[in-house]
N, C-alpha and C positions, 0 to 999 in steps of 0.2 A: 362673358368669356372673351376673354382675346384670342389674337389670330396665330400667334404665336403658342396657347398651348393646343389648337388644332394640328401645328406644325410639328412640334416636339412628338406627337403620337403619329402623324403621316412619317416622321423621319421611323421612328419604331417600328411601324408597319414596314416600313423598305427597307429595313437592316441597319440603319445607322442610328444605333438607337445611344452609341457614343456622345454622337454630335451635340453639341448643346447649343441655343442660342444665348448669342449677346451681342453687342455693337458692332464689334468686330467680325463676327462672322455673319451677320444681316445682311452683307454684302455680296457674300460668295454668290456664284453665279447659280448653282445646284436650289440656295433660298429663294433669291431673285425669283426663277421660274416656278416656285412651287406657292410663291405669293399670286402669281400672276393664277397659276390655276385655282387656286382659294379665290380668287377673286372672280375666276368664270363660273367657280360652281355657288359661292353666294348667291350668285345673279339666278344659276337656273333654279336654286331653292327658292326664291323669291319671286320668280315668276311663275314655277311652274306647280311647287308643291305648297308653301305659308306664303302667302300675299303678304307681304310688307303694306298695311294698311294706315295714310292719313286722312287727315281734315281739319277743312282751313275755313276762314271767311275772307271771301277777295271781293273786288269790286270786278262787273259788270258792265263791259262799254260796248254799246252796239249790240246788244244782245250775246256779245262771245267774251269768256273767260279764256285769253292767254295761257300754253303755258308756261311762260318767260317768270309769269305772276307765282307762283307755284315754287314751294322750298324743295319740292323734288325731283325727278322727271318720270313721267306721268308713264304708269305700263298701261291702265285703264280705268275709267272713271266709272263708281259706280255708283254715285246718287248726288243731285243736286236740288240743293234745297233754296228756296225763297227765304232769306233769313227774317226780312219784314212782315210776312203774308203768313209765312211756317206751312207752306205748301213747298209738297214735290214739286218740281219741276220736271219737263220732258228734255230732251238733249238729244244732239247725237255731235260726234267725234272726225275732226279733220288731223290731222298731223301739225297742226300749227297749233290747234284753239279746242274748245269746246262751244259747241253752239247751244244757246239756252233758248229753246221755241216760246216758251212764255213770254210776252208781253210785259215790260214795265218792271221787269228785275235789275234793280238797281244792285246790292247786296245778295253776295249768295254762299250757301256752305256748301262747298263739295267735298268728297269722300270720294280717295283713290286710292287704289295700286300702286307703288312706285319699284325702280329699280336704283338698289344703293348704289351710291359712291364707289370708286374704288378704295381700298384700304389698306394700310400698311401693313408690318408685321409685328409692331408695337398696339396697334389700335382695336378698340373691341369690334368683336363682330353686330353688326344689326338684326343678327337673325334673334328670332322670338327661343325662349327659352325650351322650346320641343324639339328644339333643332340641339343635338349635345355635338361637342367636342369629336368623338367618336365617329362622328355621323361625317361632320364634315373630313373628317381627317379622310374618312374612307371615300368621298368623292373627290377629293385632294387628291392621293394615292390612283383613284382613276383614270383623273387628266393627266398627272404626269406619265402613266405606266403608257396611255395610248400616244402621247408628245413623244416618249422616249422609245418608243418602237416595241414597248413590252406589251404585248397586244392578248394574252391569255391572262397575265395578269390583271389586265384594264379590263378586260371583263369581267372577272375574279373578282374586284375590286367596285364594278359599277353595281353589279349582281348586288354585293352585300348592301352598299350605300342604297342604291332603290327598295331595299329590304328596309332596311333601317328609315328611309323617309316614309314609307307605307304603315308602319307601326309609329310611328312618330306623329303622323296627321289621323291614325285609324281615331275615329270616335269613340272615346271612351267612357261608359256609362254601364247602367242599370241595363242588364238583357230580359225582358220581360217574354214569356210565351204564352200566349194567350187560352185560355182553357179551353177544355176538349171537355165533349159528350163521348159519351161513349154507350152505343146501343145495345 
């Protein structure tokens, strides 16, 4: 999905369903701000509802993995492996690095959390495919309604979108109930 048909359905949800994007109008100032909110609410779906999940193989100096080393920036790390050994490794987490408590890891895979990039209004979105168009438009719609001082609406609008990310990550599967006696 690009960012731009989230935008096209936030402009429909606030009445300017007129509006159309293209070169020329990417510009206006009304877009400008509604990229910048598309770009805080990627961030908070990605930290706080689908983890933007990688993994890498980096080298290991001094026992600490950088994260300069790293294609992303790092929300949380959550597994580091000995890639020579194919042991877990133990860690823990400074703001600069990560510290690898094992002994003699030269080579390691970690697995982390990241937080995207900022992105344009040409460019696809990084969110995983649970995340629809809809979803973000309506948390799009929220940052701007509370930035613009429309403050029943932003709730109106946060309400739906946290709806929509709770069915979006609910678990979906087989409901088993397990069987019953009955005396």
């Amino acid at each position: 999905m690009q960012l731009k048909e989230a935008i096209q359905i936030c402009l429909t949800y606030l009445g300017d369903e007129d509006a159309s994007i293209n070169t020329q109008t990417a510009q206006h100032p009304k877009l400008k701000l509604l990229v910048k909110c598309a770009n805080l609410v990627i961030k908070e779906i990605a930290t706080e509802y689908v983890p933007l999940i990688e993994e890498e193989i980096v080298e290991v100096n001094g026992g600490k993995i950088s994260y300069d080393a790293l294609l992303h920036k790092v929300a949380e790390v959550r597994k580091v492996q000995d890639v020579d050994r194919g042991l877990t490794s133990n860690f823990y987490c400074v703001p600069t690095h990560c510290k690898v408590l094992n002994d003699g890891v030269k080579k390691a895979r970690i697995v982390y959390s990241y937080i995207p990039l900022d992105i344009d209004i040409e460019d696809d979105c990084p969110l995983p495919p649970v995340v629809s168009a809809k979803t973000l438009a309506l948390g799009i719609c929220a940052e701007y309604s509370m930035i613009s001082g429309m403050y029943e609406q932003s709730v109106m609008y946060s309400d739906r979108f946290k709806q929509d990310m709770r069915t979006a990550v609910r678990k979906k599967g087989e409901i088993r109930v397990k069987p019953r006696r009955w005396c």
